[in-house]
Each structure stands twice: as structure tokens, then as C-alpha cells.
N, C-alpha and C positions, 0 to 999 in steps of 0.2 A: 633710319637716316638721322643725324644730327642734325640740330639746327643751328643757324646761320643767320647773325644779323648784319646788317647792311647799313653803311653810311658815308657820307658824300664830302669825302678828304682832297684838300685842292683841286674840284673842279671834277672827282674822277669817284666811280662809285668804288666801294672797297668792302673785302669780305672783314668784318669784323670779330674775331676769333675764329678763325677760319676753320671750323668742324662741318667738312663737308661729305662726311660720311664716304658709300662706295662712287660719290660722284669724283672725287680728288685722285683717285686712283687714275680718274681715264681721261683726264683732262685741268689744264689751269685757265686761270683767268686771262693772263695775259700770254700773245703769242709767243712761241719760242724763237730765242735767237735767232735770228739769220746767218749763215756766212758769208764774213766780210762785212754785216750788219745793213742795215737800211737806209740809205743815202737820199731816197727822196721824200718829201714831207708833203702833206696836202692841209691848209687850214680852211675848213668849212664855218661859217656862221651861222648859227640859228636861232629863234625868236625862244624867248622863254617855253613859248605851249611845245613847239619840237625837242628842245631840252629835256623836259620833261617826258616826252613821249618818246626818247632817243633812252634816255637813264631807266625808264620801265621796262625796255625791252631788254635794254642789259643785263639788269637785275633778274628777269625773268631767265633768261639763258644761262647767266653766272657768269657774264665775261664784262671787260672796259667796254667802255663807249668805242672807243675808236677799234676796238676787236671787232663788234658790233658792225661796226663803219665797212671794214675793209671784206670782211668774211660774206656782209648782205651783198656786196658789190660784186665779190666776185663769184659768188654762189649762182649767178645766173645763170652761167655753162652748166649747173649741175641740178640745181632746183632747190637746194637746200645748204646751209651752212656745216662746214666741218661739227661744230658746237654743236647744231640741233641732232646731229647723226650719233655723235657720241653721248649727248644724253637719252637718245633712245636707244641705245647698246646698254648704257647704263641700266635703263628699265628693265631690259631685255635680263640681264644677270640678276638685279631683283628677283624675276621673277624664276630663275633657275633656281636660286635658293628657297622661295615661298614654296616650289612645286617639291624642291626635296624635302621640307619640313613635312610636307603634304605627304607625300610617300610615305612617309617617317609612319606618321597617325594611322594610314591606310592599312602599314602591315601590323600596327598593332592594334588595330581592329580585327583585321584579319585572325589574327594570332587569338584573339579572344573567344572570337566568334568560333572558329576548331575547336580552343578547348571546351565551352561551353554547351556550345551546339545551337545558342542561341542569337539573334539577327543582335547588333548591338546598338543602342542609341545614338551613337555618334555616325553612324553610317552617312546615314544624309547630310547630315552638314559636311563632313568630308570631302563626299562627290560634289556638293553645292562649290567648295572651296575651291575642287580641284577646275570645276564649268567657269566657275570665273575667273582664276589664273591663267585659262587656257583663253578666257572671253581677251582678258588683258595683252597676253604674247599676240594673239590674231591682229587687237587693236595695234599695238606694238608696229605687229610686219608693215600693216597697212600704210601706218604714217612713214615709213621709210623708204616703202613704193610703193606709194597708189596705186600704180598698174597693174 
């Protein structure tokens, strides 16, 4: 994953060279167009300490404050926000590529281990790698349904 610095351009946080790796493929910052666009407005105030605890959460998720705003609001009916579901989709494909790398190593272990006839060192760390990919997708499903 690329990284991504962050900073606070009229009042609004902003992806600053925006390399945001496999995250930008499945999701933007701000919501998409509507049709016919959005005709009602809501202005909320808040004390500096909310500001601040409103821009952390943003930053954390990768979306505007007021993305933030409307996505927690309405995520009630669902339990979680569109953003939180599609960064863990996001992980979710991380981790399809981590397991095919993994394979990768597996069969050329494998492949070693035939021709030589002997166990090979890399074995365990392999299965180590593949137990905690699989520890990760588990953790993965869980936060997407806890039930």
C-alpha cells in the first residue's frame, strides 16, 4: 500500500498526493454525485475537542468530515458505514493476493522437496504465513458480521 499524507485545506481534511494504493480502486473520498444533485444542507457546530475527534475519524476511514457526518448517521439501519465495509473488502483482496504469493512459495517448496527428497527449511514459515493470513481473512469476516 502506498502512503498517504494528510492535511487540513479550507476547513476540510485532504488526501495530499493521493497514492492510495488497492484502497482507491474501491472507493473515494468524497460521495458520488447524486441525481439532480443535493438540495438540502445541514450546518452542525462543534467545539474545537469534537473537531478534532470528527477529523481523526475521517482521516482514519479516508473520507470528508461531512462524508463521516452523513454515512455515521445513516448507518444506523445497517450497523456500519458504506466506507468501513468497503475498507474491509479492501483487506479482504489484500489478503487474496498475500495467500496467492503464499501458494506461490508452497508449490515451490513442494517442488523442492520431490526433487530432493528432503523436508525443506522454509516449510514452516510458509504454513506460519499461510495460519496467519487465514488468522487475518477470519478476523476480516468477523468485523463485517459479528454474528
Amino acid at each position: 500500500m502506498g502512503s498517504l499524507r494528510w492535511a487540513l485545506k479550507g476547513g476540510e481534511l485532504v488526501a495530499d498526493g493521493a497514492d492510495v494504493g488497492a484502497g482507491h480502486r474501491f472507493g473515494r473520498r468524497r460521495r458520488a454525485n447524486a441525481p439532480g444533485g443535493r438540495q438540502h444542507r445541514h450546518e452542525v457546530k462543534v467545539t474545537p475537542e469534537e473537531e478534532a475527534q470528527l477529523l481523526r475519524l475521517a482521516l482514519a476511514q479516508g473520507v470528508t468530515v461531512p462524508r463521516l457526518l452523513v454515512e455515521s448517521a445513516l448507518a444506523a439501519e445497517v450497523g456500519e458505514t458504506v466506507t468501513e465495509r468497503r475498507t474491509l473488502a479492501v483487506e479482504l483482496f489484500r489478503c487474496i493476493r498475500l495467500l496467492a504469493a503464499i501458494s506461490n512459495n508452497v508449490n515451490q517448496i513442494a517442488r523442492a522437496t520431490n526433487a530432493t527428497g528432503e523436508a525443506q527449511a522454509e516449510t514452516a514459515a510458509a504454513l506460519l504465513a499461510v495460519r496467519r493470513t487465514a488468522e487475518r481473512v477470519k478476523a476480516t469476516l468477523e468485523a463485517m458480521d459479528p454474528a
